[in-house]
Residue, then its C-alpha position, 0 to 999 in steps of 0.5 A: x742610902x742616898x745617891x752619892x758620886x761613885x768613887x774608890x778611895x783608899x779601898x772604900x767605895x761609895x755606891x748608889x742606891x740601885x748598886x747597893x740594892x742589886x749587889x745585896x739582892x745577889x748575895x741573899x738569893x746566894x746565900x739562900x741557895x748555900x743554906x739550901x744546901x746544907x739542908x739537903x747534906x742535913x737531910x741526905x740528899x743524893x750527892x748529883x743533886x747536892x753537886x747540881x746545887x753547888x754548881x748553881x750557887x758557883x754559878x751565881x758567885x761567878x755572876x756576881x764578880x762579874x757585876x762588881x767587876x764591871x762597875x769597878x772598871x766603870x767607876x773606879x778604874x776609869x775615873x782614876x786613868x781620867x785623873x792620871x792614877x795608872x797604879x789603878x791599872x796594875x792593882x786592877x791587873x793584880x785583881x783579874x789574875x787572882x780571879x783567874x787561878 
């Protein structure tokens, strides 16, 4: 994937290279971690052992947010204030209050 000037655009989002990777990279571990999981359940594992792992796979998704986040309010949110765009500021409150529930 090439290096490309970052920008939201009707929903789309163009990444870099390095963005892309790291976000990929995240979601494989989080998704080894819920595999992880289930084969503890598959295998009847003790419950506060199980719960512990949730907890580490909740973990690693609140972090996950957390980056993407901040690369939107980097990018995409400060890019479009800059461009007189403040529709941006309200899909972004929009956004923090469902993440919020």
């Amino acid at each position: 994937m090439e290096e490309k000037k970052e920008c939201c655009v009707h929903e789309n989002k163009v990444r870099s290279e390095k963005e892309y990777k790291d976000l990929i990279n995240r979601l494989n571990r989080i998704e080894g971690q819920v595999r992880g999981v289930r084969k503890m359940v598959e295998n009847s594992a003790y419950c506060p052992e199980i719960l512990i792992q949730v907890s580490a796979i909740n973990a690693a998704l609140n972090s996950f947010n957390k980056v993407l986040l901040s690369n939107h309010i980097r990018t995409c949110v400060a890019e479009d204030i800059r461009e007189g765009r403040d529709e941006t500021i309200d899909e972004l409150v929009r956004t923090l209050q469902k993440l919020m529930k």
